[in-house]
N, C-alpha and C positions, 0 to 999 in steps of 0.2 A: 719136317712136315707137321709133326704134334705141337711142334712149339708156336709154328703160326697159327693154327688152328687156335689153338688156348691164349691167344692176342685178337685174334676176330672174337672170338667170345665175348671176352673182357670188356670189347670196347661195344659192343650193343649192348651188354649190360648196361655199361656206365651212361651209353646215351638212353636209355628207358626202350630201346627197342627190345629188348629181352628182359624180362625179369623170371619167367617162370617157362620160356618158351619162346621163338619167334613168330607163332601164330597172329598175332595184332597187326592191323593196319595203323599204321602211326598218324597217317593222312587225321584220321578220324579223332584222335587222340590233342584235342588243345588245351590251354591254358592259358589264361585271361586275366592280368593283373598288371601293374604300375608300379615304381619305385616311388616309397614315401618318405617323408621326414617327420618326425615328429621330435617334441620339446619335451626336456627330460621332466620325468615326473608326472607327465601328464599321459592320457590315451589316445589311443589311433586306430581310428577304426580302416580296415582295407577290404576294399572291395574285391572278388574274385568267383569267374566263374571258369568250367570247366567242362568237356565234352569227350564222350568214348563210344567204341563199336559197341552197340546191345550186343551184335551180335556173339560176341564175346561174352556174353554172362547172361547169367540166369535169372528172369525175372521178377523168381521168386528168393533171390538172392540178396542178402544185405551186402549196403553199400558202405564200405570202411575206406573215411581218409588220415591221411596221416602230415603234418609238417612237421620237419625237422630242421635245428640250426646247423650249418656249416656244410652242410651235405645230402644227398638222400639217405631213408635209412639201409643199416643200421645207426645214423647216426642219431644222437641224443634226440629224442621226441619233445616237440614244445604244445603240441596239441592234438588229439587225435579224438572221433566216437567208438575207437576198439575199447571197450573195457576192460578186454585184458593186456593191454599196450600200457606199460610205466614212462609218466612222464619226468623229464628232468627238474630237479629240487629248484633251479632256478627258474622254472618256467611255474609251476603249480601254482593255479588260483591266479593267474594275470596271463596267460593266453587262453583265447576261448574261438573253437571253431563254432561256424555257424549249425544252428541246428536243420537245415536245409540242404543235407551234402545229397540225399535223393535225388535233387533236384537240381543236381550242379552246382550248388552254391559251396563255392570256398574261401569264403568271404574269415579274415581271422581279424581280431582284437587285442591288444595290446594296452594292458592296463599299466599304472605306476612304470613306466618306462624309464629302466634304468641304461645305464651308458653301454654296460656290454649288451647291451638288445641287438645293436646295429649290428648288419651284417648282410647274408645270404642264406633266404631257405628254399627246401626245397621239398614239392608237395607230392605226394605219392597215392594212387586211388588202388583199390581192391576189389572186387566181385567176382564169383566165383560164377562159372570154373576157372575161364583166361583173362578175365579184364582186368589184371595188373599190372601197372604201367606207372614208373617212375617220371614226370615230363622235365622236359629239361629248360623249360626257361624257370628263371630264377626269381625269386621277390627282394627285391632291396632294402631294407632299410639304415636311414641314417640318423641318427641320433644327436640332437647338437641342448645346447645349454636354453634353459628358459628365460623366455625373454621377460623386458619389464612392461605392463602398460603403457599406451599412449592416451591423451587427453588433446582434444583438437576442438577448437568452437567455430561455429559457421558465417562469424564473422566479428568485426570490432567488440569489444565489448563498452558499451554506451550506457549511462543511466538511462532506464523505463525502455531497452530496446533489445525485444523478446532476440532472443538467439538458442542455437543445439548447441549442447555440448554431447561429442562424440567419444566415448573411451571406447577404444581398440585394444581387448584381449588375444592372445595366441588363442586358436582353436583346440578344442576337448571332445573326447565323444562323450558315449551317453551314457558310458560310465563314471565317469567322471567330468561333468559337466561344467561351465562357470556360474559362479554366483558373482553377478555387479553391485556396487553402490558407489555413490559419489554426496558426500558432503562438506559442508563449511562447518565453522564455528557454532553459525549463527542457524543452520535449516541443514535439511535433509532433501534430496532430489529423489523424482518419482521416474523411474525407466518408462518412455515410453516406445521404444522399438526395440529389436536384435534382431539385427543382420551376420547370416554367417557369409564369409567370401573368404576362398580358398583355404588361406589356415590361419584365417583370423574369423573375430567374431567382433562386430560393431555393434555400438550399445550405445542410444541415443538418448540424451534426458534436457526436458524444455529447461531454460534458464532467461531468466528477466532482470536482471544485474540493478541494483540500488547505491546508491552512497555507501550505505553498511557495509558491502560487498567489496568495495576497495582497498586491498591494503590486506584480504584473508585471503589464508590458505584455502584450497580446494583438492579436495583428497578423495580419490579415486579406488577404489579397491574391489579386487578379482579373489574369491577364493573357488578352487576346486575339490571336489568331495568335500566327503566328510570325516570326524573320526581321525586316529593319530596319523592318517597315509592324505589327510587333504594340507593343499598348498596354498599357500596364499603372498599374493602381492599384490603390488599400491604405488600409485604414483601422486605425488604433491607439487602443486605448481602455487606460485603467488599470483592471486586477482589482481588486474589493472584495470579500470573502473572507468572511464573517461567523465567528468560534467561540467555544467559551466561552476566559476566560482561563487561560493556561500556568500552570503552577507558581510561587508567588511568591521574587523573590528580595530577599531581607534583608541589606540591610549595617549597620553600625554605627559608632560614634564615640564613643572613651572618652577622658574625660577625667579624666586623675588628680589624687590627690592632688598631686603636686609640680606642678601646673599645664601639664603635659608631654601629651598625646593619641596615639592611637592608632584607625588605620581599619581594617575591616577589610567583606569583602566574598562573597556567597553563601555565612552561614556560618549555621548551627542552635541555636550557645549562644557565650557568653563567660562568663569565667571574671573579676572587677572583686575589689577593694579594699574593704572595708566604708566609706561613703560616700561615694565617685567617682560619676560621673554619668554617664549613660549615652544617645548619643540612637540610638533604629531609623528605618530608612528602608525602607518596602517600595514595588517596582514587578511590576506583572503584566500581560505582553504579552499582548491580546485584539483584538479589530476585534466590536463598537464598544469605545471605549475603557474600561477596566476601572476601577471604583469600589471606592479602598481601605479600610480601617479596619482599626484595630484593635482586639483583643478582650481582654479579661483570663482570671483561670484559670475565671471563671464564667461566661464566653460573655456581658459586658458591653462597650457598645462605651466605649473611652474615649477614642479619637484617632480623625484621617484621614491616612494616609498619611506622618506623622512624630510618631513618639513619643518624647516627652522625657523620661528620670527623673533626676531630682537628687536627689544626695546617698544615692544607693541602701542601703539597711538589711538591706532582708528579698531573699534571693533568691524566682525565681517563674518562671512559664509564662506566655509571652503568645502570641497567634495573630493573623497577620497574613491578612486575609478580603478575596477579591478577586472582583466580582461584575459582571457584563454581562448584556444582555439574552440572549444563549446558553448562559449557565450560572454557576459560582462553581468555584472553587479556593482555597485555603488553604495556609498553611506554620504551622509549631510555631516557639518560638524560644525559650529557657533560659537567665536570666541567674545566674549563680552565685557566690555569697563565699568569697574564700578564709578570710574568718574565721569562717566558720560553722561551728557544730557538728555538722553535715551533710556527712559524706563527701561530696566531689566524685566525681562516676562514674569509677570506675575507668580505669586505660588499655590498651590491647590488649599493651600489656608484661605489665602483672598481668596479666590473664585469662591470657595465655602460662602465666606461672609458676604461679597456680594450678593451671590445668591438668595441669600437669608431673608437680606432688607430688601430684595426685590420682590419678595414671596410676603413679607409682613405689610407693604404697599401697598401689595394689590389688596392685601386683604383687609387693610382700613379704608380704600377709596369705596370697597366692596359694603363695609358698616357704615360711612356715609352718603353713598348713595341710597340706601336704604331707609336711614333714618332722615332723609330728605324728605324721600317720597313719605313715607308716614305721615309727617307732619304737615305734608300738602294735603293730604289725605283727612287727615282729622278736618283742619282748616276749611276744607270745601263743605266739610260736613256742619261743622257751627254756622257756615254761611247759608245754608241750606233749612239747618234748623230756625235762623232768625225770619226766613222768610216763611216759611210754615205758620210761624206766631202771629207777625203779620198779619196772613190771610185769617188764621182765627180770632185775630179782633176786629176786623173788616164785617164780619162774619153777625158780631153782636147788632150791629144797628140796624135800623128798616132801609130798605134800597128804594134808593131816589127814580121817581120817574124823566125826570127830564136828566141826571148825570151815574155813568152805570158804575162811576168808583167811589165806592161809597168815604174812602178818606176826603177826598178830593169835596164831597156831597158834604161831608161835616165840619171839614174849613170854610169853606166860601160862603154856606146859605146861611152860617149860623149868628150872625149882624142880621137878616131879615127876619129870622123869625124873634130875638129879640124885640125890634121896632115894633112888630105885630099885637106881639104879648103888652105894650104899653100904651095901645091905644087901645083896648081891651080893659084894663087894670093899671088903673093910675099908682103912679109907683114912685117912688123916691128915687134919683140917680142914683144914688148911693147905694140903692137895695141891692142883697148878694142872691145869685143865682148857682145851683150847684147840677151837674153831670154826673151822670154815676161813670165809670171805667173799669170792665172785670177784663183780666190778663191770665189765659190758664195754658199751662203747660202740659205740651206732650210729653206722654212716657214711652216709646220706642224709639225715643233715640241715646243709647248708653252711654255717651259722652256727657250727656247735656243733664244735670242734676236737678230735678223735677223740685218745682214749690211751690207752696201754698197758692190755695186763691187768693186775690189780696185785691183790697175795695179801695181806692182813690178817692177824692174827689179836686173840684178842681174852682177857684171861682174865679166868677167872670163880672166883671164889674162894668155897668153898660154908660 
């Protein structure tokens, strides 16, 4: 009869209905927690609350909890606020209860989580006088290996077409939190979100993808804490860039007559021998790769990406056409004879000198139209000035009543008064008669060089 007796004991102990007495209601007695996992090395934080009879303890009574691994206690303590409870060496300074157990909260923490972490504990409360009560459901943990970041984009990557790039770290508490970054070669990316979800944390950063961008690495990196106990990992992926293709570039390869060759390379024409042979080569950088041809002066295709002419005759225009799934590009290219009766295109020497004498042209037609007008100018003016002198010898004689010009008065009447003056004064035919004539020069005109008075005379034999 004592030995069953000391197996009913046993066994209310070991389920938390007895610890110091069967007095407690166990109804009243719960415990509120989840089985978690967490990633080695890193934190976990667990939530947990808890509930007991007041009536059971005093309420001026402190509240002591206690977790243990592998068991209740007495087993090895990994966290407790009893200050005089020894915790185990492998737990010190990386388990931490909340400081809230007043208030139900059994919420524990788990820092630098190493692999024996995982397990089964089990949490134990105290107040005095009877609220001690081991509960018997269990906290799980499982421990597994740390994972590596993910990197995800929210869609194609395209030149000039904004896109997220998403890196997905494991989850950390807040003890040990994550730190992101994501860079190239070439720039550094600016986090603009974190999202945590369940036991990861997403980490958004804007990206606008260029040419540059093609063909680099993109390297992603998590670290946690700080100090010789923080972790860190990275993940690297290669850029694939999409655009349409570059500009094409043409080289060529002539072969002459004297069986002698000639390369040449990123060039627009060449200039060959009437029958030498000529081969083009076009390439055009794209992502995906670019599909070449060639095209004649009629937009016919007649090659792919090496065009052979022999024995060349006729010079011509051909077009080298370069085409991907994001677009096409093109180059011109001009083969030319020097024996053709076809001016070769001038060279920026000639244009020079054309230029030169078309600018020295104008500028002589510009000196003689000038010195034209000048000298119509002067000329209008000597013509101007003779009729001024004119009027000033008009000027000297007395004005006729019967004709008002007075030259016109001194030609015609001057046979009348002649005849007048000889039946007056008998006179010799022969006798001379003289006229006086004064001729005076204006001075405001500067062309015209001013002179003497000067006296004439004139005879007139009747």
């Amino acid at each position: 009869m004592g030995y069953l007796l000391e197996i009913l004991v046993f066994g209310l102990l070991s389920t938390g209905l007895l610890w110091e007495g069967v007095q407690c209601d166990p109804s009243l007695y719960k415990l509120n927690v989840q089985p978690v996992t967490v990633q080695e090395g890193l934190c976990v934080f667990i939530p947990c609350n808890f509930t007991y009879d007041p009536a059971d303890a005093d309420i001026n009574s402190k509240l002591y909890a206690y977790w243990s691994k592998g068991g209740c206690p007495p087993s090895p303590l990994v966290a407790t606020n009893d200050p005089k409870k020894t915790i185990a060496d492998s737990a010190r300074n990386r388990f931490f209860l909340s400081e809230e157990v007043e208030q139900g909260n059994c919420s524990l923490a788990i820092n630098d989580v190493q692999r024996n972490d995982g397990g089964e504990y089990c949490f134990r409360m105290e107040k005095e006088p009877s609220a001690k009560f081991n509960f018997p459901d269990r906290l799980k943990v499982a421990v597994k290996g740390l994972q590596d970041p993910v990197i995800n984009f929210s869609g194609k990557l395209k030149v000039n077409d904004p896109v997220n790039i998403t890196f997905t770290v494991p989850g950390s508490c807040y003890l040990k939190p994550p730190h992101v970054s994501c860079k190239t070669v070439a720039r550094n990316f600016t986090l603009r979100t974190s999202v945590s979800n369940d036991s990861h944390v997403h980490n958004v950063f804007d990206f606008t993808p260029s040419v540059a961008d093609n063909k680099q690495n993109l390297t992603c990196t998590v670290t946690y804490g700080n100090g010789i106990t923080s972790i860190n990992k990275e993940t690297t992926i290669l850029l694939s860039v999409t655009y349409p293709p570059e500009t094409p570039v043409i080289s060529y390869e002539i072969r002459r007559l004297d069986n002698s060759s000639e390369n040449g390379t990123d060039a627009s024409q060449v200039t060959i021998e009437e029958g030498e042979s000529v081969v083009l080569y076009c390439k055009a950088v794209g992502n995906p790769s670019a599909n070449v041809t060639w095209l004649n002066g009629s937009n016919n295709i007649i090659a792919a990406n090496e065009l052979k002419l022999y024995k060349v005759k006729t010079q011509g225009d051909y077009i080298c056409q370069a085409n991907n799934s994001e677009g096409s590009n093109n180059k011109a290219f001009r083969i030319l004879l020097k024996s053709s009766g076809n001016p070769t295109e001038p060279s920026n020497a000639v244009y020079a000198v054309v230029g030169a004498l078309a600018v020295i042209a104008v500028i002589a037609l510009i000196i003689a139209i000038i010195l034209i007008f000048k000298r119509y100018r002067r000329k209008s003016m000597m013509d101007l000035e003779s009729h001024k002198r004119l009027q000033t010898l008009h000027s000297d004689f007395p004005p006729s009543d019967q004709d008002p010009n007075p030259i016109d008065n001194d030609v015609t009447k001057e046979p009348e008064k002649a005849e007048e003056s000889t039946d007056k004064v008998p006179s010799d035919s022969e006798d001379l008669h003289y006229a006086s004539l004064t001729f005076i020069a204006r001075q405001d005109i500067p062309d015209v060089i001013p002179e003497e008075i000067q006296t004439e005379y004139a005879e007139i034999k009747r």
